[in-house]
N, C-alpha and C positions, 0 to 999 in steps of 0.2 A: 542271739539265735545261732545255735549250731547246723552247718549243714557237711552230708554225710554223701559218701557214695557206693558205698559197699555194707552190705548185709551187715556182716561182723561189726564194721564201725558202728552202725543203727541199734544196735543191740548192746552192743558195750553202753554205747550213751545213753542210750534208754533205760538201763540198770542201773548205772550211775546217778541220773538225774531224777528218776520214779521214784516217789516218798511212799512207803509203805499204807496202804489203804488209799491211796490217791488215784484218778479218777484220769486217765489217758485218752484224750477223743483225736480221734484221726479223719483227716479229709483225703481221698486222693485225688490228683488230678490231672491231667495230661498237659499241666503248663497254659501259658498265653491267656494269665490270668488277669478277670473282669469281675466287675463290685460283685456280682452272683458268686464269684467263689470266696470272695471275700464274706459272703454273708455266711458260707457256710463253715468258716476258720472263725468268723466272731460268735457263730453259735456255739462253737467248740473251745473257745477261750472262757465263753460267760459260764456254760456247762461244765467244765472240767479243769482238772487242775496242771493240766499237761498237753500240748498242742503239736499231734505231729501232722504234719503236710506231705504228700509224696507228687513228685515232679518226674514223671517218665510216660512218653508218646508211645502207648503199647500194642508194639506191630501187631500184632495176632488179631487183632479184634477190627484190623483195617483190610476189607475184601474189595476193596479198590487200592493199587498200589499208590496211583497217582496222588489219592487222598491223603494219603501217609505221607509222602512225598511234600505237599506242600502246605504240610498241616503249620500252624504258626508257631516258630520260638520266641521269645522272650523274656528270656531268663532273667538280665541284670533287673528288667522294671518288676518281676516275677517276683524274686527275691526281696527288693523294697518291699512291695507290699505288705509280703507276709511278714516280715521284720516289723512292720509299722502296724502289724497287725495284730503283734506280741505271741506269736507263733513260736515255740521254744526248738523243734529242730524240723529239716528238710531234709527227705532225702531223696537224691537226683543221683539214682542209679542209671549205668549204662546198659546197654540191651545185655550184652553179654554176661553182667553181676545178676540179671532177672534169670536169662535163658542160656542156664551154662552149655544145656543140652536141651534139644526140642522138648516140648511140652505135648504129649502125646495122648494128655487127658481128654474125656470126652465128660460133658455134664449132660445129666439129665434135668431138664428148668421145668418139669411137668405140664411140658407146650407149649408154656410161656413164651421161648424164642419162638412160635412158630407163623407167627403173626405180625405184619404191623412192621415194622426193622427187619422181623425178623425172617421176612417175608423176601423183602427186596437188600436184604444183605447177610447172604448166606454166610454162617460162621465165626458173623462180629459178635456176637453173645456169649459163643465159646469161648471168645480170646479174653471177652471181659470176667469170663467166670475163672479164667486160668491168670490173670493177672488179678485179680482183687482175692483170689482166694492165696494166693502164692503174697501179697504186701499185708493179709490179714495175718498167716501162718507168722512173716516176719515181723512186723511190731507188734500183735497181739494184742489192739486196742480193749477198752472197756465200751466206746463208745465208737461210732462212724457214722459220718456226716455227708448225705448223698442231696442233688437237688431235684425238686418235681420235673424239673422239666425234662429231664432226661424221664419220662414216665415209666416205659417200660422198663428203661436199665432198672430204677429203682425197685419196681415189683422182682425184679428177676434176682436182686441181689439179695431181700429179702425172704426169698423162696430160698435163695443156696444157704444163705444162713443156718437158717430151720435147719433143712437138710443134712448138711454137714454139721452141725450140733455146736456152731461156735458163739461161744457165753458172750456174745458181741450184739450192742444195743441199735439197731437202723435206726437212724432220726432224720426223717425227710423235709427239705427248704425248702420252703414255696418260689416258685419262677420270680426273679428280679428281671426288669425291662425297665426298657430306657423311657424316655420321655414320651416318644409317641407310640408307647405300646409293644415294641420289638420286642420280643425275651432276647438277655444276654446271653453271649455264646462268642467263642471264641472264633466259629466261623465268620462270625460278623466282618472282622478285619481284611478276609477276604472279598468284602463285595466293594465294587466299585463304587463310588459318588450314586450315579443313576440307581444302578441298583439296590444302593442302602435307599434311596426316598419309594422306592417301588415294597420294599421287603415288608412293610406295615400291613401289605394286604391281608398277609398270615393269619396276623393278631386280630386285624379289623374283623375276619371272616369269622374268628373265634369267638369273641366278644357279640357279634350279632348272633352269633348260633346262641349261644347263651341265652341272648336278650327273645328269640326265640324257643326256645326251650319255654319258659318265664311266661312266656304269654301263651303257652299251651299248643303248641304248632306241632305235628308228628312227626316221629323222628328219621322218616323215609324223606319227609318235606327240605327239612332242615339239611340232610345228607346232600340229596338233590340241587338244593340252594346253593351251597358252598360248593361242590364240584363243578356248577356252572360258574362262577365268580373266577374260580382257576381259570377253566376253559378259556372265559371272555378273554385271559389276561394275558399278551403276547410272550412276555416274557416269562413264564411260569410253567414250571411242567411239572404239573401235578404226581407225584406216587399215589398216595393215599388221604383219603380224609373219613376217618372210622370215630363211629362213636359206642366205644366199649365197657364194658363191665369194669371196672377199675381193680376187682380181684381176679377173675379170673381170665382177665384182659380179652375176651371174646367178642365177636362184635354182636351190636344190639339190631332185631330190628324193632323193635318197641320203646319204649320208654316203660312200659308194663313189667319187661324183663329184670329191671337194673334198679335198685335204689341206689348206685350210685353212678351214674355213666359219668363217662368222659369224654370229650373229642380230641382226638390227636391226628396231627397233621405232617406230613412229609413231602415240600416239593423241589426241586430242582430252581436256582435265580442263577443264570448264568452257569459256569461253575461252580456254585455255590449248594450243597443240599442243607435246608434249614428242617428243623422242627420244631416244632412247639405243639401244646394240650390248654387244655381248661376242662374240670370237672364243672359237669351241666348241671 
């Protein structure tokens, strides 16, 4: 496994090592890596014949400084992985090899950000459109490998796709979770003891919504339902709990509206903000 840290390097190796008509799948990810991104470097190993990985915390997309600030590194366990993961190179560029000069682009997500994330953090959808468009330009996958639970990022990436016209395949990973339910997430590391047994609520609230859905309950009911489960819970402070169009990420008040809803969730567990979804 090669790993690289400047543009030029990534590009020299990646010509050197790319066998003509061979099939390059790319993962990026912001490090403080958990079996979910591993799932999505083994989707990309089984699919293609070239596996690149990108490792960079990209400031622009964090409109909280502090979150930026004590976002998790772990690089050396980082690196195992993906080596054990048969990952063929990394590249772990420094802010300044991304942003040699401000990034002054603006996207247009067709609303997309306007909603949901994008609601209560003004700006982070631009930073991700201006780094994933700026690591697409530089390795110039065939393939890229995003996961569900990030919901929205993933509809959002796949709209810039479209729009900017790059011959790049989305292949979306359905949510890995641990044992009782939690989606993995690299904020995880951040919650304390209490708080990791408390964080299950999320899931649990999800999984009933479902199990209501299922049994035909409406979807003002079900909203209703879940916003009080927060409420009750001292420790939680609820953002959002929406249950949307999964194209054009709107919120539903019907089930009539949507053959395909989703519920997505965003709350506050200490210093901690998690998210997680399930399509209903």
């Amino acid at each position: 496994m090669l790993v690289v840290s400047t543009v030029s390097e990534l590009q020299e190796k990646h010509r050197h090592l790319k066998k003509a008509g061979s099939r390059t799948g790319f993962v990026p990810t912001m490090g403080a890596l958990h079996p979910g991104h591993i799932s999505l470097v083994e989707e990309s190993v089984k699919g293609c014949d070239y596996t690149i990985v990108s490792i960079f915390v990209n400031p622009t997309q964090f409109n909280n400084p502090d979150d930026f600030k004590h976002y998790p590194v772990t690089i050396e366990s980082d690196l195992s992985m993906l080596r054990d993961a048969g990952v063929d190179l990394v590249f772990m560029p420094e802010v300044k090899e991304m942003y040699p000069e401000e990034d002054n682009r603006v996207f247009d997500f067709g609303g997309l950000d306007q909603v949901m994330e994008g609601k209560f953090r003004p700006g982070h959808f631009n930073g991700v459109g201006q780094i994933v468009s700026k690591l697409f330009d530089f390795v110039q996958p065939d393939v890229a490998y995003f996961g569900e639970k990030d919901f929205q990022q993933l509809a959002i990436i796949q709209y810039m796709t479209r729009a900017l016209h790059y011959p790049i395949e989305i292949v979306p990973v359905p949510t890995m979770r641990e044992r009782d339910g939690l989606a993995m997430s690299s904020r995880n590391m951040r919650l304390t003891a209490i708080e990791r047994e408390q964080a299950i609520l999320i899931s649990r609230v999800l999984f009933e919504a479902k199990e209501r859905r299922i049994r035909g309950e409406a979807l003002v009911g079900i909203k209703a339902w879940a916003e009080g489960e927060f409420a009750a819970h001292p420790m939680f402070e609820l953002e959002y709990f929406d249950i949307v169009d999964a194209f054009s990420l709107q919120a539903l008040h019907t089930f009539d509206e949507s053959d395909n809803p989703v519920a997505c969730v965003a709350a506050h567990l200490g210093q901690v903000r998690l998210i997680d979804n399930i399509r209903l």
